[in-house]
C-alpha positions in Angstrom: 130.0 115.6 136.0 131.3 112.0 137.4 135.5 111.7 136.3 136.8 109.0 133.7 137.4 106.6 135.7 138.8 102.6 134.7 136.0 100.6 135.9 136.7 97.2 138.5 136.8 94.0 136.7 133.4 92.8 138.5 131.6 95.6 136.2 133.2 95.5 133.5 132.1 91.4 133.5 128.9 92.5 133.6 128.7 94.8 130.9 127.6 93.1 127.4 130.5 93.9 125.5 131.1 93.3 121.9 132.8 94.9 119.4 131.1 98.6 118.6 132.6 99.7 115.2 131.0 97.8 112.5 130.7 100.3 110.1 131.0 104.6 110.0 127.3 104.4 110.9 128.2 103.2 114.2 131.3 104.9 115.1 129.2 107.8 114.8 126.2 106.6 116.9 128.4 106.3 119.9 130.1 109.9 119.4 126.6 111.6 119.0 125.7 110.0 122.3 129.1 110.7 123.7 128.0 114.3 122.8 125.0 114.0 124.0 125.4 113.0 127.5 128.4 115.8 127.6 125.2 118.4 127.6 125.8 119.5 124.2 123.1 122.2 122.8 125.0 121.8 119.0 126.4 118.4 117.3 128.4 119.0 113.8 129.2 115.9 111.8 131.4 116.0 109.1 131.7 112.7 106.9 134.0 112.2 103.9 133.4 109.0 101.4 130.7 108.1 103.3 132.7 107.9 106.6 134.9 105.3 106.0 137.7 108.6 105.0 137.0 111.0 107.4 134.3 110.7 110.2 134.4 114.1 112.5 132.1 114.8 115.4 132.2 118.7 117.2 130.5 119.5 120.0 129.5 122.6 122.7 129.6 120.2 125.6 131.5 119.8 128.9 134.6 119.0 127.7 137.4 116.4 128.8 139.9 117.6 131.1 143.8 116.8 129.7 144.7 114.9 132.4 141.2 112.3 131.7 142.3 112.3 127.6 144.2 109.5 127.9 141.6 107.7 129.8 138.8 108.5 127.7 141.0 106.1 124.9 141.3 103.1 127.3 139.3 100.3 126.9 136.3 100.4 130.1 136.9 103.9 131.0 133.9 105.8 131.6 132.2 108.8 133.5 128.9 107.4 133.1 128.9 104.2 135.7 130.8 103.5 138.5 129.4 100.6 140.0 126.8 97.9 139.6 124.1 99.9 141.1 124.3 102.5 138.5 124.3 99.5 135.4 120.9 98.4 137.0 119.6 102.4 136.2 121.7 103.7 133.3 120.1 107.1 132.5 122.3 108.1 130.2 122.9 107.1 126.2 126.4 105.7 127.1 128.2 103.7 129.6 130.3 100.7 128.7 133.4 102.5 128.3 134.7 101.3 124.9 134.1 103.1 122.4 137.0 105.3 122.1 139.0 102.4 122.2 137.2 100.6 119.9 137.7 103.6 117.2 141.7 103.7 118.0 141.9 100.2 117.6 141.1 100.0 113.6 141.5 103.7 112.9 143.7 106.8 113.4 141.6 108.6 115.9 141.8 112.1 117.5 140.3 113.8 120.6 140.5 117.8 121.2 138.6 118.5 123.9 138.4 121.8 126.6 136.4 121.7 129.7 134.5 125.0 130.6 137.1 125.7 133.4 140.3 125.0 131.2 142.7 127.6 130.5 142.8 126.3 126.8 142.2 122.6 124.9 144.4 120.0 125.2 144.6 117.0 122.0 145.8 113.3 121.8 145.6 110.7 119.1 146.1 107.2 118.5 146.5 105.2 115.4 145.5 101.5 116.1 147.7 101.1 118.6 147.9 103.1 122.3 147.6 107.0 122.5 150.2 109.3 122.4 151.1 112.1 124.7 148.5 114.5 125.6 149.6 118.3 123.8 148.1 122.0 123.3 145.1 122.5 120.6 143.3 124.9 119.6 140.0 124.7 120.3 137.0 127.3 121.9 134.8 124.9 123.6 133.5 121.0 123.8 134.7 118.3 122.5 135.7 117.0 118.5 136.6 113.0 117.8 138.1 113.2 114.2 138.3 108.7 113.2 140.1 108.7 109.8 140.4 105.9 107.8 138.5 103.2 109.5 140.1 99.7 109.8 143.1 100.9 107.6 144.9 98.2 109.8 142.3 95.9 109.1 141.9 95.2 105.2 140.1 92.3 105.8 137.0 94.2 107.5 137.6 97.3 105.3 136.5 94.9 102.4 132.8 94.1 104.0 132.0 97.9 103.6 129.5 99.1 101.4 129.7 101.7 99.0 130.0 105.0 99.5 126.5 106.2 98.8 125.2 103.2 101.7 127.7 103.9 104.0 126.3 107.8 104.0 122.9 106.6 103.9 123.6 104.8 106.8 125.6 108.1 108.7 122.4 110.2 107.3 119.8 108.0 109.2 121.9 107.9 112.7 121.4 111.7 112.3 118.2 111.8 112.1 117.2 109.2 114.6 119.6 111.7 117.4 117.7 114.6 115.8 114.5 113.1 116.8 115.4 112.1 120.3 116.9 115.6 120.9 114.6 118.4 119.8 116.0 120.7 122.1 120.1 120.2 120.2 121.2 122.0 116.7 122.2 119.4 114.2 124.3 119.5 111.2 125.8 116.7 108.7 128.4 117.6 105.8 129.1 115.1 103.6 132.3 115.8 101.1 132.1 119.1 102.2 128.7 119.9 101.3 125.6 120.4 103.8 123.1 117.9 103.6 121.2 118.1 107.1 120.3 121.4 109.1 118.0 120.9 111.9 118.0 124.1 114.6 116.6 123.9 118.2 113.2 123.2 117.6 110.0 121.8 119.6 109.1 118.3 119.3 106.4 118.9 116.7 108.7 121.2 114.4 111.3 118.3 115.1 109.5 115.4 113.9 108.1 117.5 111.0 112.1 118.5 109.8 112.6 115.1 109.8 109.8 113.0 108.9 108.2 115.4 106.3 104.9 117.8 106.7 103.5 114.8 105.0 103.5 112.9 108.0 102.5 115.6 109.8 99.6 116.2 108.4 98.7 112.4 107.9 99.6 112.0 112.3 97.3 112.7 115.0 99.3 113.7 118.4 99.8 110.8 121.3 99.6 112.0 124.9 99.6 109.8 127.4 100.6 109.1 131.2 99.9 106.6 133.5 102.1 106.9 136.7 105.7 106.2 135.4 105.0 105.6 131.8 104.6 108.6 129.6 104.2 108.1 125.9 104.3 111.2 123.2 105.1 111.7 119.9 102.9 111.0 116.7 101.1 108.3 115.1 100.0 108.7 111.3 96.9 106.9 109.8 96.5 104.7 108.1 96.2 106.0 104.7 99.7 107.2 105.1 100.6 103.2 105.6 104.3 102.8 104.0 105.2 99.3 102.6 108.5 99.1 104.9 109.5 99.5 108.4 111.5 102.6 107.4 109.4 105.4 109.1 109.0 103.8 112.8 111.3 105.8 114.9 110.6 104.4 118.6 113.0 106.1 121.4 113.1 104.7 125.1 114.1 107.2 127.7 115.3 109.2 124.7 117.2 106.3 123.1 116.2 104.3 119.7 115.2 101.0 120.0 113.8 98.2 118.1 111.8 96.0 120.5 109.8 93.2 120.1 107.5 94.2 122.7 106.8 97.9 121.4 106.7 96.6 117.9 104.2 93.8 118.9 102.2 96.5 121.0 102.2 98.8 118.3 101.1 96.8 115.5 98.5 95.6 117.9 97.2 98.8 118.0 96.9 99.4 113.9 96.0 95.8 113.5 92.3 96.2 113.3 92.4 99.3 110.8 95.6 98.6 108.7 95.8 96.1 105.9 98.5 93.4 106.6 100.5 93.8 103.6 101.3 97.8 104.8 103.5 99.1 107.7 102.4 101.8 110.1 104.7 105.4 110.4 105.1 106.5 114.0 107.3 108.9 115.9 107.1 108.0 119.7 108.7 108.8 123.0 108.2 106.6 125.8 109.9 107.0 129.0 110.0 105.0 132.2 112.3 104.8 135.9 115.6 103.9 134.6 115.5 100.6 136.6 112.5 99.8 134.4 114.4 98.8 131.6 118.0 97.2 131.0 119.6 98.4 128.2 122.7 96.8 129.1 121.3 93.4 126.7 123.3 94.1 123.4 126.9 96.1 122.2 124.7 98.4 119.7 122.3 99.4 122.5 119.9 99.2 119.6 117.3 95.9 122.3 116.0 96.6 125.8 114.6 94.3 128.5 111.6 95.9 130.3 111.4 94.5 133.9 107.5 94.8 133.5 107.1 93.2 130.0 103.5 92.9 129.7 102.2 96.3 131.6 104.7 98.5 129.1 102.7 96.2 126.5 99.3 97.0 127.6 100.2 100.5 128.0 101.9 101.4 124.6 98.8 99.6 123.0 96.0 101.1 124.4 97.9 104.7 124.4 98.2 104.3 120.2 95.1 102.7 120.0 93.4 105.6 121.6 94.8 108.1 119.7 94.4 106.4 116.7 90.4 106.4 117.4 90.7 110.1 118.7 89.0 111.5 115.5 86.0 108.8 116.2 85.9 109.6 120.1 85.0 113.3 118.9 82.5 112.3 116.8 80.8 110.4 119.6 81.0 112.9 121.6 78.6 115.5 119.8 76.3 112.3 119.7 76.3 112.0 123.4 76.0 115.5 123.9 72.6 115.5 122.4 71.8 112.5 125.6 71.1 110.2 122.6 72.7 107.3 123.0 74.1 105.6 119.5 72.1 102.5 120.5 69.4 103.3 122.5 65.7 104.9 121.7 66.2 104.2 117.7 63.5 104.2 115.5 63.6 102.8 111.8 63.5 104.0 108.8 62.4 101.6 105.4 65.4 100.9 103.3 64.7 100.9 99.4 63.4 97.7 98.2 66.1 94.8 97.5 68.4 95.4 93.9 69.9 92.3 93.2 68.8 88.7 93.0 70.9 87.7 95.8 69.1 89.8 98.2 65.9 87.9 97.4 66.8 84.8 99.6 65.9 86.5 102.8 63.2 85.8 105.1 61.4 88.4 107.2 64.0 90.9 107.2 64.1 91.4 103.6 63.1 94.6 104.6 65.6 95.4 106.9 66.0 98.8 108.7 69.2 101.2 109.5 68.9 102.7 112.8 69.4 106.4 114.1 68.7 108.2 116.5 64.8 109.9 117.7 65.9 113.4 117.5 67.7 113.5 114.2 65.0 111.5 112.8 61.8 114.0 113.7 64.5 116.9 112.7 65.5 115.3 109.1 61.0 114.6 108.8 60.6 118.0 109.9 63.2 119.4 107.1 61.7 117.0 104.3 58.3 118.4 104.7 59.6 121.8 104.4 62.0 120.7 101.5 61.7 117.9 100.0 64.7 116.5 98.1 67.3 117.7 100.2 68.0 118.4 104.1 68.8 122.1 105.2 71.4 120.7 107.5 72.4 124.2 108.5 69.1 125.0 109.8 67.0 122.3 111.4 69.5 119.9 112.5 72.4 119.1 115.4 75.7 120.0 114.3 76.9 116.6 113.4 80.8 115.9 112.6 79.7 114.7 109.6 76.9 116.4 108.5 73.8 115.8 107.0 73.5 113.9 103.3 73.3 115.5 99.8 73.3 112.5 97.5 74.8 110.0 96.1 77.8 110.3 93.4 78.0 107.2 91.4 76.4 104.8 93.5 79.8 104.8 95.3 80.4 108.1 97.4 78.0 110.2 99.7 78.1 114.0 99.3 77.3 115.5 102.7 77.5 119.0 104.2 78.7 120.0 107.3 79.5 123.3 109.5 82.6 122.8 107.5 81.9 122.3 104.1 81.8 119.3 102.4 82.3 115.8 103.2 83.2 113.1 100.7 82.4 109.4 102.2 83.3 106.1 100.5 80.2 104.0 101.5 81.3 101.1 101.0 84.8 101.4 103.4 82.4 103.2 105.9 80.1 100.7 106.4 82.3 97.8 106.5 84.4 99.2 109.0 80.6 99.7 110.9 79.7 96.2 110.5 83.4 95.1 111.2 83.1 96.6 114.8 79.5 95.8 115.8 80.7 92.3 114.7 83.7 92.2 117.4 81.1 94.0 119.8 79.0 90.9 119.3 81.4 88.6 119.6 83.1 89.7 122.4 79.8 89.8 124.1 79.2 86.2 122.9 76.3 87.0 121.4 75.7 87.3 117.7 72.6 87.8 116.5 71.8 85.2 113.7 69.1 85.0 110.4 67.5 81.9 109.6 67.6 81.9 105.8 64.0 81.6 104.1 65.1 78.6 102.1 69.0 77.3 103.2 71.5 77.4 100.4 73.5 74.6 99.7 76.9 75.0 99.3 79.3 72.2 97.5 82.7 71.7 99.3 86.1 69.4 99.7 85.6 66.8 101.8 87.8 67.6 103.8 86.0 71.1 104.7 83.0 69.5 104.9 84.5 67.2 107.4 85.8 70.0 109.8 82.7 72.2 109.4 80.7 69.0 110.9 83.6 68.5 113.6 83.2 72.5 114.9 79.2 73.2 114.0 79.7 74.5 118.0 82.3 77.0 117.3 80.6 78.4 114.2 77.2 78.6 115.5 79.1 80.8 117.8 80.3 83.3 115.5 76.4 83.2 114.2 76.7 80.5 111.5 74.6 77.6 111.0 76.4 75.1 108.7 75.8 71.1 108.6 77.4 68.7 105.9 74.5 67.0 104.1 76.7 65.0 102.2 80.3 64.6 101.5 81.0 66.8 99.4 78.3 69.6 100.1 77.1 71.2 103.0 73.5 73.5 103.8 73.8 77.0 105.2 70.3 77.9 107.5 71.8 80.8 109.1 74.0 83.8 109.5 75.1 86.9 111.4 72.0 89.1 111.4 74.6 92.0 110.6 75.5 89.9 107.5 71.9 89.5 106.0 72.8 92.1 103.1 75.2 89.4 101.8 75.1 87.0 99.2 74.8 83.4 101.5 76.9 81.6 98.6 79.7 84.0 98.4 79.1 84.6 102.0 80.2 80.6 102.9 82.6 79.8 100.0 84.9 82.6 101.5 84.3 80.9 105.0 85.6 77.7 103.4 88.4 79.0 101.6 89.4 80.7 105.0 88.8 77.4 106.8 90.7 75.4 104.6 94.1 77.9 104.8 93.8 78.1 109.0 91.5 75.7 110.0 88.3 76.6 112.2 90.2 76.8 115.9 93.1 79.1 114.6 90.6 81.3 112.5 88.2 81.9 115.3 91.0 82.1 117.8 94.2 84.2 117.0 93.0 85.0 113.4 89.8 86.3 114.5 89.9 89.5 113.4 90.8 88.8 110.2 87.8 86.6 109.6 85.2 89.2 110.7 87.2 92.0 108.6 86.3 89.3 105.4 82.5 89.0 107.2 82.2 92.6 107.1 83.2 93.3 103.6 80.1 91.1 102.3 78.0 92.6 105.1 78.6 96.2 104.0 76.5 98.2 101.3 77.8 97.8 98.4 79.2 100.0 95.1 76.5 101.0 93.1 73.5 100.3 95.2 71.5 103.5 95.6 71.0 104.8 98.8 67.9 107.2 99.8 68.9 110.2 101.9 67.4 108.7 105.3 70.0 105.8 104.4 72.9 107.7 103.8 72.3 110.2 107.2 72.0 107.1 109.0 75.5 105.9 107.9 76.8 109.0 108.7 75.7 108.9 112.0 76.4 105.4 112.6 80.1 106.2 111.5 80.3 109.0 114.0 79.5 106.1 116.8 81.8 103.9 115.7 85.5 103.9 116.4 88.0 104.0 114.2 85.6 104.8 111.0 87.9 107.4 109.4 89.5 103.9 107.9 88.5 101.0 106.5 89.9 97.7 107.8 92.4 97.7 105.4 93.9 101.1 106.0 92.0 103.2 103.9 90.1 106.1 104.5 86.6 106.1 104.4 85.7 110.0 104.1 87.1 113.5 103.7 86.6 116.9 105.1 86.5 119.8 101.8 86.5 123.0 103.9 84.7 126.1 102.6 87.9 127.6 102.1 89.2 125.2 99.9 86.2 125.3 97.6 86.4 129.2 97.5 90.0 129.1 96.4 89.1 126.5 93.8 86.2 128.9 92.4 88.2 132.0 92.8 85.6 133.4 95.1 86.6 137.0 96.6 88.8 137.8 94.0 
């Protein structure tokens, strides 16, 4: 390990220096990492009145030699750097050199340290002023800062601390943030003398479990991902596990937390199409890069990074989420492919039931409208009918499809299906708008959207001033497969829509296009709101509650779901089916006892 050392004054000007010790919370950030880059295997923190009385940190680490003690209290003295070259790839958690100092300059602050080849450990303290001699302690290994009563000499800044329970909440989530980064290191906080956190050597999983919750755990799906340099793991929950605050995001960079703007961005990118915006995502992730991909040296708390290569750590973070976010749907589609039936090729059709509602009158030619699946499953689920009519025996003359085969229809709102499994609940509604809501993009990323010429166009009455843009971008509608004209002032006539959209009702259909139209205006909606226009297309495009289904409709949702990414959520975050396994339903019915 590199000696303390004072650094030269051409480093030390181009370290971003500031003023570390804002509160206990930070004081103890720095020690941790201190401890940390020391090789330490265990990390005790002891806290008293949240910190601001007694803040203790003992480590198994190297050590400090007594004659470096004195340095390791002087302002720009580090092990960690030692010239500009090292600044530009800072591998470790530390570096600036100030810390300590900091600490000794508003508190009474003592070091203990013994390095493994030391006969015995050697102590020196400082209480806001410089250090005092170096003398004998007793001490069996590592290293323990003990910073009592912080900014005692400084009543004015004593004054801006919170109270006691905030200052601990504070200590407590510094913890757990090193806890996460360091799966491999024993952790344990005591606050007022009583444990609060125990986390052993663990693995990464057992790790983010400890400090997350199971919950999480079992709401996450696992992110692997590498591509040359960049490696991202960790976990990423659903979206039904959605939290209304940022308080469960734990990002690390090279094993350091950080709040970015570039990760956030690319991460919310990645939920943006199946979480409502109103609701944060939970995440646990690890990315790591070269050290002279990133400069960390950009603010005192450590907390912001500069990536040299903004935009390819932003297309890699994305799609690395994104794809484990559609993992579950990627399986699906996989037994579908297996069967060398592809989700959109050789189709045949089967008659939907005949239209419920009023509003499904106004159609022309496709009033009777067909769902699409595939040849095989089709002669199979004809086959089964004419054995058994009423129900499929999925078990027996069908593919083993993720999602099974339908059973009915529970309140005109959820399908009952079975699988190899057991049983499978599916909100029809959520599934089938988040099926529209991505053959929509599909179509419109292809620039082609299929349109339906209404049998007789529905006039729609409007503000002027809609009516007004509607006739200045006709163009840019027609392109998102609408065909709207102003007939008047006030009113305009609707002829056509998105063929996916024909189940909808036309009028509510185009007065939610106008209300949308008159918040963002037509370029911004079809531009950077985009997606949040189709997700409104697709919730009057999907089936609806209450409308009843006939078993070839409900197997052909299923197995349009299983081609579909994503469709374990709705677009707003919710799920749209659930697994009930065999073994759960024995346990509720007591079965084997």
């Amino acid at each position: 390990m590199r000696a303390i050392q004072v650094l030269p004054d051409i480093l030390i000007s181009q370290i971003a220096a500031g003023e570390v010790v804002e509160r206990p919370a930070s004081a103890l950030k720095e020690l941790m990492e201190n401890s940390l880059d020391a090789g330490a295997t265990r990390i005790d923190v002891k806290l008293e009145q949240g910190g601001a009385r007694l803040l203790s940190v003992q480590d198994d680490g190297a050590g400090i030699s007594a004659d470096e003690l004195p340095l390791a209290l002087a302002r720009h003295a580090t092990s960690k750097i030692g010239a500009l070259e090292d600044l530009e790839r800072v591998a470790s958690l530390g570096f600036r050199g100030e810390a300590l100092a900091s600490m000794a300059s508003v508190a009474r602050v003592s070091l203990a340290s013994r390095s493994r080849e030391a006969a015995h450990a050697s102590q020196i303290e400082a209480e806001g002023a410089a250090p005092g001699a170096v003398k004998p302690a007793a001490l069996a290994s590592g290293t323990t800062v003990t910073v009592a009563d912080l900014f005692f000499n400084t009543p004015a800044r004593r004054k801006f601390l919170k109270s006691e329970a905030t200052e601990y909440a504070h200590c407590a989530e510094v913890v757990r943030r090193m806890a996460l980064s360091r799966p491999d290191v024993a952790f344990t906080l005591t606050h007022n003398s009583r444990i609060q956190l125990r986390f052993p050597a663990q693995t990464l999983d057992e790790r983010i479990g400890a400090v997350l919750g199971e919950d999480f755990v079992a709401a996450a799906v696992a992110v692997d991902e590498q591509a040359g340099p960049l490696g991202l793991q960790g976990m990423a929950a659903l979206p039904a596990y959605s939290k209304s605050g940022r308080d469960a995001q734990y990002v690390f960079v090279n094993g350091r937390f950080v709040r970015d703007k570039v990760v956030a961005h690319a991460l919310r990118e990645a939920y943006r199409d199946i979480l409502h915006h109103d609701r944060h995502p939970a995440y646990a992730l690890f990315f790591t890069l070269p050290p002279e991909g990133v400069d960390v040296n950009v603010h005192p708390a450590k907390t912001e990074v500069r990536f040299r290569d903004s935009r390819g750590v932003h297309q890699f973070l994305f799609h690395a989420v994104q794809r484990a976010l559609s993992g579950s749907a990627a399986e699906s589609r996989e037994a579908v492919h297996q069967m060398s039936v592809q989700p959109h090729d050789n189709v045949v059709s089967l008659p939907r039931a005949a239209p419920s509602t009023p509003a499904q009158a106004w159609r022309g030619s496709g009033s009777q409208a067909s769902m699409q699946i595939g040849v095989r499953e089709a002669l199979a689920f004809y086959e089964t009918l004419s054995r058994e009519p009423g129900i499929a025996a999925a078990d027996e003359a069908m593919p083993d499809y993720p999602l099974g085969f339908a059973l009915g229809q529970l309140h005109g709102i959820y399908v009952l299906a079975q699988n190899a499994r057991g049983l499978v609940l599916v909100d029809m509604h959520a599934a089938h708008e988040r099926v529209v809501y991505e053959k929509l993009k599909r179509a419109l990323d292809a620039r082609s959207v299929p349109t339906q010429s209404l049998l007789i166009p529905v006039t729609v009455t409007a503000d002027e001033r809609d009516v007004a843009a509607i006739g200045d971008h006709a163009e840019a509608l027609a392109g998102i497969g609408f065909d709207i004209h102003p007939i008047a002032a006030n009113a305009v006539a609707v002829r056509a829509v998105p063929a996916l959209l024909k189940e909808a009702d036309p009028l509510a259909l185009t007065r939610d296009l106008l209300r949308e139209i008159r918040e963002y205006g037509v370029s911004r909606l079809i531009t950077e709101r985009r997606n949040e226009l189709l997700g409104t297309l697709a919730c009057h495009g999907a089936v609806r509650a209450n409308r009843k289904l006939g078993i070839p409709e409900m197997n052909a949702l299923l197995r349009e779901m299983e081609a579909t990414e994503r469709a374990g959520q709705c677009n707003h975050g919710r799920p749209t089916w659930f697994q009930v396994s065999l073994a759960d339903l024995d346990k509720w019915f007591r079965r084997g006892e």
